[in-house]
N, CA, C and O atoms as CSV, one atom per row, in Angstrom:
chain,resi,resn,atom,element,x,y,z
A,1,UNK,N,N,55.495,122.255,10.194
A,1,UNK,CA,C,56.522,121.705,9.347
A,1,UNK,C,C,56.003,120.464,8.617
A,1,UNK,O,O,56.062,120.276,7.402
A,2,UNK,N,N,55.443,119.578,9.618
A,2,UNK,CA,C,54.951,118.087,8.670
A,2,UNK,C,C,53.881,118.769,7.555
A,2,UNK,O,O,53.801,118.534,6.350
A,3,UNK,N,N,53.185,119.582,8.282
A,3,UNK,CA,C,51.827,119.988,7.691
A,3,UNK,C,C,51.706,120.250,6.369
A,3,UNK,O,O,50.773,119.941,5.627
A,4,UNK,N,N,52.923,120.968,6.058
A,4,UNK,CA,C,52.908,121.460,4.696
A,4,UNK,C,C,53.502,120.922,3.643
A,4,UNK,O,O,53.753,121.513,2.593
A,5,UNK,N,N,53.836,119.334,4.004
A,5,UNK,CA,C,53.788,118.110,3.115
A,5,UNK,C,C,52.850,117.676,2.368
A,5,UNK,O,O,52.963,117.252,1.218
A,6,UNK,N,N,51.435,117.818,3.318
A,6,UNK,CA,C,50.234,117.137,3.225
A,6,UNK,C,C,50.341,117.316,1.288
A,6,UNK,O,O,50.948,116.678,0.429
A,7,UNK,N,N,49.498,118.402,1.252
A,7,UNK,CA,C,49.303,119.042,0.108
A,7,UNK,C,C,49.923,118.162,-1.172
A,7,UNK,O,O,49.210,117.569,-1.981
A,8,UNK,N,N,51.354,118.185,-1.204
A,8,UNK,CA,C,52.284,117.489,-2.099
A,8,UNK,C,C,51.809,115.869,-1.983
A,8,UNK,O,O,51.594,115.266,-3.034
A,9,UNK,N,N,51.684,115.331,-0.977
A,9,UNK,CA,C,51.206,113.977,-0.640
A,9,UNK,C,C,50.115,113.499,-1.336
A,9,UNK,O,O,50.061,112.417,-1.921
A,10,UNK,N,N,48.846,114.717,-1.224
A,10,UNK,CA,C,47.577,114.419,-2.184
A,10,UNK,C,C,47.700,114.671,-3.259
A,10,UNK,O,O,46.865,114.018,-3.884
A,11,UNK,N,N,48.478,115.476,-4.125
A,11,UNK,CA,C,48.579,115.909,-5.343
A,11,UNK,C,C,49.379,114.522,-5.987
A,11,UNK,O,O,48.952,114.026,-7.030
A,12,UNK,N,N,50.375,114.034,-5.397
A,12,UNK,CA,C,50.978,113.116,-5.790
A,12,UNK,C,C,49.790,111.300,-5.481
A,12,UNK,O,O,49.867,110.150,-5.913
A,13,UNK,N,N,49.366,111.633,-5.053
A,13,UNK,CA,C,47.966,110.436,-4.821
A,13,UNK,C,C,47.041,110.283,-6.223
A,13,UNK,O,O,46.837,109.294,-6.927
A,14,UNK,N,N,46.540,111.748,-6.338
A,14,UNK,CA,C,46.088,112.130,-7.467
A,14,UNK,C,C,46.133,111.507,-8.563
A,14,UNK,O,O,45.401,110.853,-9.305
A,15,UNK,N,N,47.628,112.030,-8.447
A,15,UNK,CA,C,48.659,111.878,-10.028
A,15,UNK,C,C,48.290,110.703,-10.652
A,15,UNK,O,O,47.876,110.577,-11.805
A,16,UNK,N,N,48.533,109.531,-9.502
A,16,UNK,CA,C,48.595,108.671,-10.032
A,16,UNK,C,C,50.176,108.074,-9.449
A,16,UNK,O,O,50.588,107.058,-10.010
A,17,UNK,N,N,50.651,108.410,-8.845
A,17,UNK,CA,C,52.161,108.303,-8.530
A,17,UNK,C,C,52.056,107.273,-7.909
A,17,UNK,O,O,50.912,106.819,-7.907
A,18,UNK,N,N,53.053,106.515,-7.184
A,18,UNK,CA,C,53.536,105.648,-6.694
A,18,UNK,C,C,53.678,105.957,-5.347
A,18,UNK,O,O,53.387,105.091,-4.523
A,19,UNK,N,N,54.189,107.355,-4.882
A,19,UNK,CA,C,54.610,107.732,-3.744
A,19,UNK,C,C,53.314,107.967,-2.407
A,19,UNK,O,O,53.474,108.054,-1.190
A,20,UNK,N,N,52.209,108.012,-3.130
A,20,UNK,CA,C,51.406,108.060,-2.050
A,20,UNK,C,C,50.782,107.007,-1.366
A,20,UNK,O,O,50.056,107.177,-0.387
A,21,UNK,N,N,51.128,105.629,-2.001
A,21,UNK,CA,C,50.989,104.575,-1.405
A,21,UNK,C,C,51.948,104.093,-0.913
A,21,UNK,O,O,51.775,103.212,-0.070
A,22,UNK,N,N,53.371,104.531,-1.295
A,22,UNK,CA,C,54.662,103.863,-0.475
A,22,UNK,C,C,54.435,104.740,0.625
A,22,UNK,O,O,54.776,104.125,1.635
A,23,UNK,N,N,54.016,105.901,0.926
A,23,UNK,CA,C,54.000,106.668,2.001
A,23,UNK,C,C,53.179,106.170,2.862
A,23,UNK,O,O,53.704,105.721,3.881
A,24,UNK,N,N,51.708,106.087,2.747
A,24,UNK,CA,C,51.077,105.680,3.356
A,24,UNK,C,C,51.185,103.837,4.350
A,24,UNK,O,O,50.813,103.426,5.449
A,25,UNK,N,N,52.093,103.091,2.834
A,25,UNK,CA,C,52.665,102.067,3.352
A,25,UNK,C,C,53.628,101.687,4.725
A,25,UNK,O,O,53.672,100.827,5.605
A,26,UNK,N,N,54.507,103.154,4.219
A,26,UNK,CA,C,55.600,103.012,5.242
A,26,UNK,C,C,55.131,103.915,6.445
A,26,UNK,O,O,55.851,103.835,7.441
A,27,UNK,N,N,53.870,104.897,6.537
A,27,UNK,CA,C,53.756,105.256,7.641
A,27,UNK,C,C,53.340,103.668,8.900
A,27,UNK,O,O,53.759,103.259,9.983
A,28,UNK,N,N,52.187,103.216,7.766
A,28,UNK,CA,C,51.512,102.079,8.346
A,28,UNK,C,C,52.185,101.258,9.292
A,28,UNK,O,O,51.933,100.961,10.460
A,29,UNK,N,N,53.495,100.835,8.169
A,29,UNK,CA,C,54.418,100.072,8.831
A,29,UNK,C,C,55.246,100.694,9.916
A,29,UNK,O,O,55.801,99.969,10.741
A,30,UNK,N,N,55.326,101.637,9.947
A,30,UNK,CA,C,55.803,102.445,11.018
A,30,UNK,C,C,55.190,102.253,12.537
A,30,UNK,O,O,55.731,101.846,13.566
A,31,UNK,N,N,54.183,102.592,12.339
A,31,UNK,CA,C,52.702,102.449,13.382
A,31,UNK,C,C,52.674,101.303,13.443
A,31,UNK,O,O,52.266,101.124,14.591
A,32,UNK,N,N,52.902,99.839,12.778
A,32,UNK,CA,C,52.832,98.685,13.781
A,32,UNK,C,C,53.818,98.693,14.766
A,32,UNK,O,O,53.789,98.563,15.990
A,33,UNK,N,N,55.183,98.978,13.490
A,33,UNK,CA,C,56.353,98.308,14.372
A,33,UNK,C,C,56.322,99.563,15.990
A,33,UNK,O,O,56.887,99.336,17.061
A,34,UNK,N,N,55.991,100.058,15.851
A,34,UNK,CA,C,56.079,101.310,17.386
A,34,UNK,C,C,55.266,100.691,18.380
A,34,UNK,O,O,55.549,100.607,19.575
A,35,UNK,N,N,53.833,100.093,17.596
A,35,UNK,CA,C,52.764,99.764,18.372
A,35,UNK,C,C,53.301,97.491,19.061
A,35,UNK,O,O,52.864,96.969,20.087
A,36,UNK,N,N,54.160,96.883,18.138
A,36,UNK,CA,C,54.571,95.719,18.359
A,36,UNK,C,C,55.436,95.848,19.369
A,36,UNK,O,O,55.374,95.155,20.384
A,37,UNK,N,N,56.521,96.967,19.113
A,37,UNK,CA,C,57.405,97.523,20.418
A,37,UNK,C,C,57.084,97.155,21.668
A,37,UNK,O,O,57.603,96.407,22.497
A,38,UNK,N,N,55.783,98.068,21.629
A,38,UNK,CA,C,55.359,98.882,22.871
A,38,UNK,C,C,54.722,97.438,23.875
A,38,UNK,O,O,54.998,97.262,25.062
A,39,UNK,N,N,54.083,96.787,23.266
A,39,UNK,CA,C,53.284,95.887,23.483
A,39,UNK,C,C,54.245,94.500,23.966
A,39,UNK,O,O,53.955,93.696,24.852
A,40,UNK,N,N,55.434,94.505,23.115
A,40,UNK,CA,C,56.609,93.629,24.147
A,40,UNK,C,C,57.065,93.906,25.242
A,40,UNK,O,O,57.132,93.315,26.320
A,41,UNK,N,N,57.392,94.921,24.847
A,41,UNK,CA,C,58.659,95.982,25.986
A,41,UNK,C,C,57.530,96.204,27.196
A,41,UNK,O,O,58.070,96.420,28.281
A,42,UNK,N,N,55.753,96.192,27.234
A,42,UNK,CA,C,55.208,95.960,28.461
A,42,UNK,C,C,54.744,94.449,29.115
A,42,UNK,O,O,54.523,94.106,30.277
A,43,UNK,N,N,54.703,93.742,27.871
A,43,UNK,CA,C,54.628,92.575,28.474
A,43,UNK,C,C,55.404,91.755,28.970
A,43,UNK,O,O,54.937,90.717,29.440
A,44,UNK,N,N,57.142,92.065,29.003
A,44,UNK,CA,C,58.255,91.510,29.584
A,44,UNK,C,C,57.946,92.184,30.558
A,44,UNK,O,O,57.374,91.476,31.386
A,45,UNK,N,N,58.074,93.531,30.966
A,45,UNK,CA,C,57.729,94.646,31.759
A,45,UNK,C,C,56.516,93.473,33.097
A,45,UNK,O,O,56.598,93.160,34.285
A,46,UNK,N,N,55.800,93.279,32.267
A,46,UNK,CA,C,54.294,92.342,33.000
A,46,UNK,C,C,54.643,91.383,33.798
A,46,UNK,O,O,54.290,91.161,34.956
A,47,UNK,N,N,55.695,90.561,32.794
A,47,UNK,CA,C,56.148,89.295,33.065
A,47,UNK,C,C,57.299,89.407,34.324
A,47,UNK,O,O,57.435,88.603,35.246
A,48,UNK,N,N,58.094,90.667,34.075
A,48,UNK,CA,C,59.359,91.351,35.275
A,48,UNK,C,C,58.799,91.030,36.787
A,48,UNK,O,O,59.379,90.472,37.719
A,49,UNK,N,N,57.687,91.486,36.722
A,49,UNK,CA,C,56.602,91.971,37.874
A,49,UNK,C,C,55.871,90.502,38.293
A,49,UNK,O,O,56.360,89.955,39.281
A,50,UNK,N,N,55.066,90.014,37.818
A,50,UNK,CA,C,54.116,88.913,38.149
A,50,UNK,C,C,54.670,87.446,37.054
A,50,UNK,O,O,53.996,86.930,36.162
A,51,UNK,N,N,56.154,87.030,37.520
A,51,UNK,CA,C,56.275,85.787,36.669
A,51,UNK,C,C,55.025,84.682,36.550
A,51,UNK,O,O,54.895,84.063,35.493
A,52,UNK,N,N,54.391,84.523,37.325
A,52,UNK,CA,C,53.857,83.547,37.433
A,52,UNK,C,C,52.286,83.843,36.660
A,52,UNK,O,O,51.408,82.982,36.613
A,53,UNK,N,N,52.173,84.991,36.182
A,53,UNK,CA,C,51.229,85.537,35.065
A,53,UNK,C,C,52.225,85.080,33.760
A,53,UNK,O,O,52.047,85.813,32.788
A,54,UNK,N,N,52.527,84.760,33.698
A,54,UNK,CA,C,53.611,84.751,32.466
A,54,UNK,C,C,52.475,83.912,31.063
A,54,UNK,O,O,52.648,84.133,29.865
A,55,UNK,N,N,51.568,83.137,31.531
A,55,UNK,CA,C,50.763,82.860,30.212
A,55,UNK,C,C,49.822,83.748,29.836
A,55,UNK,O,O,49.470,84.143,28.724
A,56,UNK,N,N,49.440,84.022,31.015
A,56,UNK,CA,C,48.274,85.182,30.700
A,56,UNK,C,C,48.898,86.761,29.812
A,56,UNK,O,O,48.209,87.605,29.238
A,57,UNK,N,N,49.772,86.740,29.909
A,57,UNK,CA,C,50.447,87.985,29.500
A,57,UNK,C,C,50.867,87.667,28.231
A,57,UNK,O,O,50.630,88.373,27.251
A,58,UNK,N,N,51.534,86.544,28.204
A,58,UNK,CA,C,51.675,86.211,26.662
A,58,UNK,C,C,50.567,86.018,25.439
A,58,UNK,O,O,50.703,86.219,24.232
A,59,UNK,N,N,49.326,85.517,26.262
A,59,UNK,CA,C,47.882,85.626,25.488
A,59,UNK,C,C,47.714,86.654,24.901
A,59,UNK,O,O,47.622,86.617,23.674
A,60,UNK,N,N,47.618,87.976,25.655
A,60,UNK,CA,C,47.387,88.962,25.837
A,60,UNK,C,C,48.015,89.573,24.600
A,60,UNK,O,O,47.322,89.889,23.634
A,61,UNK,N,N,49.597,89.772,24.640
A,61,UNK,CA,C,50.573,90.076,24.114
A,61,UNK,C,C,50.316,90.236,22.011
A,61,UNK,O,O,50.369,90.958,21.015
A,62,UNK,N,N,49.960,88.544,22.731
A,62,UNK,CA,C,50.143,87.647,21.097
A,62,UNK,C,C,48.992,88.533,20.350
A,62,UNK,O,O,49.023,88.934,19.186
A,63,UNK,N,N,47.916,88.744,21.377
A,63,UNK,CA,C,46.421,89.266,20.734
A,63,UNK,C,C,46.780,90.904,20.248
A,63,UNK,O,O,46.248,91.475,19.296
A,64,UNK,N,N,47.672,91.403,21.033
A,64,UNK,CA,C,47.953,92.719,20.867
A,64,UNK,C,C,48.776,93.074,20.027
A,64,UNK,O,O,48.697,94.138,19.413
A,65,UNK,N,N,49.601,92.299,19.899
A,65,UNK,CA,C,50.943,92.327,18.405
A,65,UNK,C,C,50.003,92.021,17.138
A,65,UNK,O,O,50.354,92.568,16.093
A,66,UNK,N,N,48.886,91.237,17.099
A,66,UNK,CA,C,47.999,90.438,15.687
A,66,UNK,C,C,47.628,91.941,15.606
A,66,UNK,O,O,48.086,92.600,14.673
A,67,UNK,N,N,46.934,92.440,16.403
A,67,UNK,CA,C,45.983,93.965,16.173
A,67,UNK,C,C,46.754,94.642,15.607
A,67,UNK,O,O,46.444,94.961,14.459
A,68,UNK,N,N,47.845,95.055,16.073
A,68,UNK,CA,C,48.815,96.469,16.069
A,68,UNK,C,C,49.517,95.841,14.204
A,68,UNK,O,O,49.764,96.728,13.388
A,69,UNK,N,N,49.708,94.576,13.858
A,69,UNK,CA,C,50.310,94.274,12.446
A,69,UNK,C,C,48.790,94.462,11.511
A,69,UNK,O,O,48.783,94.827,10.336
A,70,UNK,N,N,47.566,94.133,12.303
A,70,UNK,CA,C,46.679,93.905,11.288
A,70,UNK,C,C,46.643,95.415,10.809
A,70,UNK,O,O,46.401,95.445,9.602
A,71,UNK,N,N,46.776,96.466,11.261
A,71,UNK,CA,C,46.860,97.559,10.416
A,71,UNK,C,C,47.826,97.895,9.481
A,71,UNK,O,O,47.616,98.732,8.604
A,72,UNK,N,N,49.003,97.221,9.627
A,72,UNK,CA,C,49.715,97.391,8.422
A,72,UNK,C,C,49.235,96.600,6.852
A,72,UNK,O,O,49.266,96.830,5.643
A,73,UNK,N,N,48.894,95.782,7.599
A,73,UNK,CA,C,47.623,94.487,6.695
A,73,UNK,C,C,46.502,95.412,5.691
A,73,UNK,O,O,46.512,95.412,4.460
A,74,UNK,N,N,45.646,96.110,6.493
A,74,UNK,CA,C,45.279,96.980,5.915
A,74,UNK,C,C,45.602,97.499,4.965
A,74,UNK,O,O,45.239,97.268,3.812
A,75,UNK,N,N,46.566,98.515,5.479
A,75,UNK,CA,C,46.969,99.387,4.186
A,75,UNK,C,C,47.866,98.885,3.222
A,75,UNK,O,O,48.434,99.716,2.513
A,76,UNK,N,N,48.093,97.745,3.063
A,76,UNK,CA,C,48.047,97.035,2.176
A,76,UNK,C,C,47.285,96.393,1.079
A,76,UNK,O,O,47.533,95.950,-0.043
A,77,UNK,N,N,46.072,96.547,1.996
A,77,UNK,CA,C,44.883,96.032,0.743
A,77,UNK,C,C,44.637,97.367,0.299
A,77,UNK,O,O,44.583,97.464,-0.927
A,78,UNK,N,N,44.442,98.610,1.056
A,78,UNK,CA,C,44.302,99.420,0.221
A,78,UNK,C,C,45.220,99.931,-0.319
A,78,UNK,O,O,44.779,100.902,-0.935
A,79,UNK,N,N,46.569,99.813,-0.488
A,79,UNK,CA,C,47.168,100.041,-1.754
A,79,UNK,C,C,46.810,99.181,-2.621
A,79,UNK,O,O,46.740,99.726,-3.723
A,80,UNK,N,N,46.425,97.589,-2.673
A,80,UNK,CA,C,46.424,97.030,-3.839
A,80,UNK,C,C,44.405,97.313,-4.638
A,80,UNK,O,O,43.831,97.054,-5.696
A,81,UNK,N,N,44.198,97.695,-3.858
A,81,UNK,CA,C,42.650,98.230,-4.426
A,81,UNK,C,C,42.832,99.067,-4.857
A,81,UNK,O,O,42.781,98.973,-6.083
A,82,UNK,N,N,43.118,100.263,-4.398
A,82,UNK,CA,C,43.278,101.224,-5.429
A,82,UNK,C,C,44.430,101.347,-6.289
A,82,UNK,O,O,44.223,102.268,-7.079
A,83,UNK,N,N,45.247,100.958,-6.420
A,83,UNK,CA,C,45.864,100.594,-7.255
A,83,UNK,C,C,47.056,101.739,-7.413
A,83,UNK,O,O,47.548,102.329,-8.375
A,84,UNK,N,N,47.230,101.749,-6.249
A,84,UNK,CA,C,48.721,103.040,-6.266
A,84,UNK,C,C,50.128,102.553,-6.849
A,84,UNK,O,O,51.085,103.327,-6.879
């Protein structure tokens, strides 16, 4: 079912359209915010368990939320490089 989007996705990349960089944008952004989620919801999870880790986990955390946004970061520069 997703699969047979693809096709339309590259043709519209092609084009020249707009839509294949808002797509790619909003998958991106998709994939942080799931990946920023995940990475709270275990480090409270961390913190539930071993309060007294509570800095170390937040280190951790902070380093893992920068990663998981820097890919939306990304595809941001490459929309503005190529110029979608």
């Amino acid at each position: 079912m997703y699969i047979d989007i693809l096709p339309v996705i590259a043709q519209a990349a092609e084009a020249g359209n707009h839509i294949g960089g808002g797509i790619m944008l909003g998958g991106a952004g998709l994939g942080a915010a799931i990946g920023v989620g995940l990475v709270g919801a275990k480090a409270a999870e961390a913190v539930g368990r071993n309060p007294g880790a509570s800095g170390k986990v937040l280190t951790i955390a902070i380093l893992g939320m920068a990663f998981a946004e820097a890919i939306a970061i990304y595809a941001l520069l490459v929309i503005f490089i190529k110029g979608y």
